[in-house]
C-alpha positions in Angstrom: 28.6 38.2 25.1 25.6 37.2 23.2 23.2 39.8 22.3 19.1 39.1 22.2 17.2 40.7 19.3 14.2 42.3 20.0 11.8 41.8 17.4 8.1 41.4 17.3 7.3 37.9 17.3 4.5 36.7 14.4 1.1 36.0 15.4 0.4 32.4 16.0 -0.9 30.1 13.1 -4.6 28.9 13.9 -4.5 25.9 15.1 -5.3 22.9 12.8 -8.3 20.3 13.6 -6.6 17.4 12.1 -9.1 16.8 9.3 -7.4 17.5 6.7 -3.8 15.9 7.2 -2.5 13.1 5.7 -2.5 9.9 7.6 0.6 9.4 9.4 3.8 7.6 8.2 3.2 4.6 10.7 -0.5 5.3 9.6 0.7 4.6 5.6 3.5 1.6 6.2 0.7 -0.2 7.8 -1.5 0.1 4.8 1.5 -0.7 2.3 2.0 -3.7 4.3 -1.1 -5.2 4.6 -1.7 -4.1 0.5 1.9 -6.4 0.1 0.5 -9.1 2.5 -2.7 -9.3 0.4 -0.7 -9.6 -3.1 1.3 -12.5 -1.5 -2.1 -14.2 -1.4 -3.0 -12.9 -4.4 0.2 -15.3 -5.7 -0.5 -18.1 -4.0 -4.0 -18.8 -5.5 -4.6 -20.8 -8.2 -5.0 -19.2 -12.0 -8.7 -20.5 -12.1 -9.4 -18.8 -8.7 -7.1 -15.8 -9.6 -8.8 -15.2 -12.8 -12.3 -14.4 -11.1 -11.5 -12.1 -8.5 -12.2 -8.4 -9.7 -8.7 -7.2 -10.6 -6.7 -5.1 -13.5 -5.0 -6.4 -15.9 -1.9 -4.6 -14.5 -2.2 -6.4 -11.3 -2.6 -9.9 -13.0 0.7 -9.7 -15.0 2.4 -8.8 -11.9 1.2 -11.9 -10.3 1.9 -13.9 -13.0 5.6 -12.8 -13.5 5.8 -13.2 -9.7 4.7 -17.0 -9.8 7.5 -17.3 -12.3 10.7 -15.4 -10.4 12.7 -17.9 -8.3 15.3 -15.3 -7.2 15.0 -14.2 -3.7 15.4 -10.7 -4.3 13.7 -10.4 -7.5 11.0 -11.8 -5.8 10.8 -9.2 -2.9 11.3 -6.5 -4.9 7.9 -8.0 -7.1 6.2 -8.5 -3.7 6.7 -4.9 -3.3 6.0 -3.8 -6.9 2.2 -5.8 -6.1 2.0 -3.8 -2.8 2.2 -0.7 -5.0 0.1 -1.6 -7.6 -2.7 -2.5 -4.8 -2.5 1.0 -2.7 -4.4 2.4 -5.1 -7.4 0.1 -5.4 -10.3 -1.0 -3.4 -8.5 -4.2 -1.0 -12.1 -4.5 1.0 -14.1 -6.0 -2.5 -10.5 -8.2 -2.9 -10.8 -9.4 0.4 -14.5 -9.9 -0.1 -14.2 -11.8 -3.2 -11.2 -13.9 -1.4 -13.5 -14.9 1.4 -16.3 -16.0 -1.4 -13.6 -17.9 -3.0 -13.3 -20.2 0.5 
C-alpha cells in the first residue's frame, strides 16, 4: 500500500516571457550550419578574391590549410573547425562582401 505525503506544494515560478532565453537547439544547428556552409564557400574562392573579403587572420589560415587537406575526414572535421571560427563573427558583411565579389 502506497502512502501519499501531504505536504504544501511551493508557489508557482512566474512565468517567463521568453525574452531572455537562449535560442533553441534546432534554433543554434541551423546557425552552425549555414556558418559551415558559408566557410565551404569561403574555400572555394580564389586567394585573390579571398584575400579582400573582411576576415581574421584566424579564419584565413583555416581556409588555407583546408584548401590543402585531401583526406576526407580531415577535411570535415576543418569544415567544422571554419563553422566554429565563423559563429562568432558578423556572416551578413561576409555575405555582403561575397555578393560584391559576383
Amino acid at each position: 500500500m502506497s502512502r501519499l505525503h501531504r505536504y504544501p506544494t511551493p508557489d508557482p515560478q512566474p512565468i517567463d516571457d521568453g525574452s531572455d532565453e537562449r535560442p533553441s537547439k534546432s534554433a543554434r544547428k541551423r546557425a552552425a550550419h549555414a556558418a559551415q556552409a558559408l566557410g565551404e564557400r569561403l574555400i572555394g574562392l580564389r586567394e585573390a578574391d579571398l584575400v579582400k573579403l573582411p576576415l581574421p587572420e584566424e579564419l584565413l589560415d583555416a581556409v588555407r590549410a583546408a584548401r590543402r587537406i585531401k583526406a576526407h575526414g580531415g577535411l570535415a572535421r576543418q569544415k567544422q573547425y571554419i563553422g566554429k571560427l565563423m559563429r562568432d563573427l558578423d556572416t551578413v558583411a561576409i555575405e555582403a562582401a561575397l555578393e560584391d565579389l559576383r
